[in-house]
C-alpha positions, 0 to 999 in steps of 0.5 A: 097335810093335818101338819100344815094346816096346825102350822097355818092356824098357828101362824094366825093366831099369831098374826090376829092383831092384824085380823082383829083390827078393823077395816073396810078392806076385809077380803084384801087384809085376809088374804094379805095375812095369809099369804103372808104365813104361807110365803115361807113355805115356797122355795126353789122348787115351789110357787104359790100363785095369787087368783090362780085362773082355773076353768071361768073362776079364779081361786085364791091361792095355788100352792105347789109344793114339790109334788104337790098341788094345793088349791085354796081358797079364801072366804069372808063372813060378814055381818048380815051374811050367812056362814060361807062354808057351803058356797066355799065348798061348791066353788072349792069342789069345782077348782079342785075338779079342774086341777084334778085334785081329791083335797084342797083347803078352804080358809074362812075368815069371820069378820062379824062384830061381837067375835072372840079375838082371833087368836081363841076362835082359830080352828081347823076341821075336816068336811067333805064336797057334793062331789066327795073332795076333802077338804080342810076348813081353818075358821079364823 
């Protein structure tokens, strides 16, 4: 799992002009990246599934790799807002209950002006839910 999510940063890094750019269409261009870096990841014995519908929510993505299952979901922060870590983590935790998985991964992009380009401030990192799930943090 530490490998994938080094390949995913990795893969941010390299596509930030597209996340340095502005846009009023931060959630959709976010997310649109990446999937775009975790679409070469599928093949015939995988899927990845966009706002997988899960309990009364909808998570992100759903990656199911062979024999595993990865639940992910994806958070924007914004100027005036506050980090969204902690509600991603919640809404991650309860997604994850409902897949009856122990770890899952949370994607934050940082929006806000004034932020180092992309491709410096990328970075992963482990945290863990109310619950006890472990989940893998990649700050963009």
């Amino acid at each position: 799992m530490r490998e994938n999510a080094r390949k995913i940063t990795t893969a941010t890094r390299r596509k930030s002009r597209h996340l340095d750019a502005p846009t009023s269409l931060d959630g959709s261009v976010t997310q649109c990246v990446n999937i775009a870096g975790l679409t070469r990841v599928p093949n015939a014995t995988s899927t990845l599934e966009r706002e997988y519908a899960i309990g009364s929510g909808r998570m992100d993505l759903c990656l199911r790799y062979g024999s595993l299952t990865l639940g992910i979901e994806l958070k924007v922060w914004r100027d005036g807002e506050g980090d969204p870590l902690e509600d991603g983590l919640a809404q991650l935790d309860g997604y994850l209950a409902g897949l009856g998985l122990d770890t899952g991964w949370l994607v934050i992009f940082d929006r806000r002006r004034d932020q180092p380009p992309i491709s410096q401030r990328t970075s992963a990192s482990a945290a863990i839910t109310l619950t006890g799930r472990g989940v893998t943090v990649i700050r963009a």
